[in-house]
Backbone as CSV, one residue per row, in Angstrom:
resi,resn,N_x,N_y,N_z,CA_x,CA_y,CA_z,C_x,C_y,C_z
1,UNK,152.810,113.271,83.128,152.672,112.193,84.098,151.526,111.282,83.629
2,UNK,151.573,109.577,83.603,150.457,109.005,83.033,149.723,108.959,84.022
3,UNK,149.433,108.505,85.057,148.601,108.747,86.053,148.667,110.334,87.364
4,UNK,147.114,110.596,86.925,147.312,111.973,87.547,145.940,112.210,88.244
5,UNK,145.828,112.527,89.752,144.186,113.165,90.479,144.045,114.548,90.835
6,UNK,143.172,115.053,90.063,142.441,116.044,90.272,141.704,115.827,90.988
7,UNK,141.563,116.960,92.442,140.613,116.830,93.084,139.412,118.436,93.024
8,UNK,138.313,118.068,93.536,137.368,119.370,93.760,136.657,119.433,95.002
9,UNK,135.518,119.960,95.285,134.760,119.990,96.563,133.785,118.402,96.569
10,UNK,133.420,118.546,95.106,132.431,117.822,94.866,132.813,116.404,94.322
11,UNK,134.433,116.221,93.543,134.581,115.019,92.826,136.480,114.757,92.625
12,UNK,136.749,113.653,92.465,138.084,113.193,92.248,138.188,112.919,90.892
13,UNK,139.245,113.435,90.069,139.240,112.774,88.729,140.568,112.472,88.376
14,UNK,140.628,110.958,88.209,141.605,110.507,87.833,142.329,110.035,86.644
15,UNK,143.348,110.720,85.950,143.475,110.570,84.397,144.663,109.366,84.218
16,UNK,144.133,109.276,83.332,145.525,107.966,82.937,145.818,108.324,81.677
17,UNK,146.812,108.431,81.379,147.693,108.687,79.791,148.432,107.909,79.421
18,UNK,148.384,107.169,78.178,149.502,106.204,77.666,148.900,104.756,78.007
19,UNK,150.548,104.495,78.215,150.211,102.593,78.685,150.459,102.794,80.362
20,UNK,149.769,102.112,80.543,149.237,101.962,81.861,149.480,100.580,82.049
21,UNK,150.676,99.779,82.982,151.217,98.860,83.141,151.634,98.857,84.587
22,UNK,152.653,97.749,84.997,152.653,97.057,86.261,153.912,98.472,86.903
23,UNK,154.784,99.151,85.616,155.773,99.858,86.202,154.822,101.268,87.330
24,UNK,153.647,101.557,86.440,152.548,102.440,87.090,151.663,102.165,88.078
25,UNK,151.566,100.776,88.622,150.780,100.218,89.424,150.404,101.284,90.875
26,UNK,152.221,100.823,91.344,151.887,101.619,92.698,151.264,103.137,92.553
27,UNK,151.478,103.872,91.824,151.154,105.232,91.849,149.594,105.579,91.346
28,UNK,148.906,104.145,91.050,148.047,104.204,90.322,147.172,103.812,91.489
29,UNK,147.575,102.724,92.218,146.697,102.220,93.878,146.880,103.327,94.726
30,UNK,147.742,104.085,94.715,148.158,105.353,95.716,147.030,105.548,95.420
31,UNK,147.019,106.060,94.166,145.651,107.507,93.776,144.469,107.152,94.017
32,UNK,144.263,105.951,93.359,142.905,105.445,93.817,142.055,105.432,95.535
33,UNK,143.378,104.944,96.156,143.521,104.753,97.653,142.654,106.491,97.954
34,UNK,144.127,107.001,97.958,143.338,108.688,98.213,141.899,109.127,97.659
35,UNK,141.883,109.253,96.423,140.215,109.542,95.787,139.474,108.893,96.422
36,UNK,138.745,107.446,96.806,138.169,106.802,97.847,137.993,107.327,98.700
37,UNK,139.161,107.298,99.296,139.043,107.768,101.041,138.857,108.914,101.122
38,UNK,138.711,109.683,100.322,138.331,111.069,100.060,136.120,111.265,100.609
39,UNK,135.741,110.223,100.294,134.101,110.074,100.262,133.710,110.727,99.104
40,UNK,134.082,111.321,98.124,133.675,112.189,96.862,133.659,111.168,96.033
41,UNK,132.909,111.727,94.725,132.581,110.642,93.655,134.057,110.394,93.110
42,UNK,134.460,109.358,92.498,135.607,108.976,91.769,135.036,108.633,90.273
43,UNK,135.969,109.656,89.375,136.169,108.875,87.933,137.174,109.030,87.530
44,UNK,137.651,107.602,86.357,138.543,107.329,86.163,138.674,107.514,84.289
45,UNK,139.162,109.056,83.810,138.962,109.193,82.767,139.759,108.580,81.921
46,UNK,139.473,107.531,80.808,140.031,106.913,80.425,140.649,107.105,78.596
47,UNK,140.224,108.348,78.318,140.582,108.915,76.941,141.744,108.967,76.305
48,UNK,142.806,109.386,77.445,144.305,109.253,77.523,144.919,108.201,77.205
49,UNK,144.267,107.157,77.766,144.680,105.786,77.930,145.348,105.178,76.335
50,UNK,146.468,104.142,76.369,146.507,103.584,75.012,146.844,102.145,75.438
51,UNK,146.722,101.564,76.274,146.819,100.696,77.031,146.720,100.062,78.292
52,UNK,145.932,99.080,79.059,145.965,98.839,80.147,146.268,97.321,80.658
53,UNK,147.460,97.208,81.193,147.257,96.100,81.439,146.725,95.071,82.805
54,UNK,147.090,93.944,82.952,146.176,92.970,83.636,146.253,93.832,85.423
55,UNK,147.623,94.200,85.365,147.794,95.087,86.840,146.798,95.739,87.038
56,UNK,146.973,97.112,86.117,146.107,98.169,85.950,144.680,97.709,85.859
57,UNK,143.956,96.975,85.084,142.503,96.454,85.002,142.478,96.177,86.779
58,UNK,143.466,94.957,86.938,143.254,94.256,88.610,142.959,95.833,89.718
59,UNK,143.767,96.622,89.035,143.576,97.475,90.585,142.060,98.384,89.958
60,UNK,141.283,98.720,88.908,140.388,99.844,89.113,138.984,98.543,89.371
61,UNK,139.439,97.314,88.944,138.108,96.214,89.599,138.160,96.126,91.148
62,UNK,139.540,96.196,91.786,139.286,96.473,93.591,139.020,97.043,93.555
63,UNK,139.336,98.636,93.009,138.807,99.967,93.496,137.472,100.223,93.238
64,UNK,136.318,99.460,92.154,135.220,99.535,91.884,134.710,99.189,93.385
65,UNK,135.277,97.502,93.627,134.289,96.946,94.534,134.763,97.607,96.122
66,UNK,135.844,98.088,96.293,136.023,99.348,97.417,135.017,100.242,97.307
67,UNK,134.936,100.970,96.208,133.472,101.837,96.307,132.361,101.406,96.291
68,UNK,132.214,100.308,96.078,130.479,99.629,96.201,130.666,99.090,97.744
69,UNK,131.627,98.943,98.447,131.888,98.736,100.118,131.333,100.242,100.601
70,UNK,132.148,101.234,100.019,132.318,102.300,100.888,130.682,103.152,100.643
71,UNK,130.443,102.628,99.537,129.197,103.782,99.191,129.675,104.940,98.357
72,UNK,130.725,104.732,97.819,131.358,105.430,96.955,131.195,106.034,95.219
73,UNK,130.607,106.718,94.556,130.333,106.516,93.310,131.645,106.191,92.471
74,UNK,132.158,105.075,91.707,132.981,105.375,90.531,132.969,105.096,89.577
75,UNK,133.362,106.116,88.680,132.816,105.787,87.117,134.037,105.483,86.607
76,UNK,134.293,105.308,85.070,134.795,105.142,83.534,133.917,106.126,82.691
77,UNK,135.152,107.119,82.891,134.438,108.111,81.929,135.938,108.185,80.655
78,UNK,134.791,109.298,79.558,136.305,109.768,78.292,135.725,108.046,77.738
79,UNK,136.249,109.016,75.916,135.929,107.711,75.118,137.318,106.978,75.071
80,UNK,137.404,105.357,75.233,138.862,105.610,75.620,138.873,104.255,73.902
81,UNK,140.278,104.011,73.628,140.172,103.127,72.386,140.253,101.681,72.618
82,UNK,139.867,101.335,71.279,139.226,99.696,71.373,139.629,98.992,72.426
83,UNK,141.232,98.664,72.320,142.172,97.844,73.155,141.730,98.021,74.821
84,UNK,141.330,99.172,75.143,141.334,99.758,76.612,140.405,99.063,76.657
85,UNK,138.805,99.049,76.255,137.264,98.941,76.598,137.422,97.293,76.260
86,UNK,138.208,96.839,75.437,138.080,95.427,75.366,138.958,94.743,76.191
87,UNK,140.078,95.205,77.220,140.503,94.893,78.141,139.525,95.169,79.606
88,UNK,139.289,95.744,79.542,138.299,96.498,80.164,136.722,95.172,80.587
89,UNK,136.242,95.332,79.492,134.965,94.572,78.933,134.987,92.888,79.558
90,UNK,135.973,92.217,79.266,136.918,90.949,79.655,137.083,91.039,81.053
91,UNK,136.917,92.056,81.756,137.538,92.186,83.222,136.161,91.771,84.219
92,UNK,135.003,92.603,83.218,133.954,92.439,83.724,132.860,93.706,84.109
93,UNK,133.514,94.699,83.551,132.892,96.097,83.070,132.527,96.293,82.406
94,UNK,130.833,96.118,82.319,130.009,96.011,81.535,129.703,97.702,80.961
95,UNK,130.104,98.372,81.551,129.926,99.978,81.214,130.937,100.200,80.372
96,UNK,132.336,99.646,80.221,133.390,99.739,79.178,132.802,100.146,77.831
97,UNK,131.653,99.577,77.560,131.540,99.523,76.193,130.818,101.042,75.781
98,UNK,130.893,102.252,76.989,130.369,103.354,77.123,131.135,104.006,76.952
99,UNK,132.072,103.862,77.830,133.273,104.542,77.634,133.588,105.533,77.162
C-alpha cells in the first residue's frame, strides 16, 4: 500500500511509498485527517517516496499548518530522494533539505 499510518501511544507515522499523486490524494487527506486529530506527534516518513506530486505536496503543507493550528508536532522524517526534497523545498519546506 503507498500510503500507510502507524499508530502508537506516543506518535502517528505515516509512510508513503512510490509515486504519490492525485490518484492517492484522498487516502492520503484521510490519514493525515486521522493522525492530527489523534493530538499525538505526526511524521510523515518520506524514504519510500519516489515521487510527489503538486496534490500530495498541497495536502502535507495544509496538514503542516493544521498542526501549527492544533498545537500539533509534524515532521518529514527518512532520507527521501532528490526529486521528493526538491518538490518539497519549492513548496516551502525549509526542513526538506533534512530529510
Amino acid at each position: 500500500m503507498p500510503v500507510t499510518l502507524e499508530q502508537s501511544e506516543k506518535s502517528n507515522v505515516i509512510r508513503l511509498d512510490g509515486a504519490i499523486d492525485i490518484a492517492l490524494a484522498a487516502e492520503l487527506k484521510k490519514l493525515l485527517l486521522q493522525a492530527l486529530g489523534s493530538g499525538r506527534e505526526v511524521s510523515v516518513a518520506l524514504d519510500g517516496a519516489t515521487e510527489l506530486d503538486v496534490t500530495a505536496v498541497q495536502l502535507l503543507w495544509a496538514a503542516r499548518r493544521q498542526a501549527q493550528v492544533s498545537g500539533v508536532s509534524l515532521a518529514l522524517t527518512g532520507k527521501a530522494q532528490e526529486q521528493v526534497t526538491s518538490a518539497l523545498r519549492q513548496a516551502g519546506f525549509a526542513d526538506a533539505a533534512t530529510a
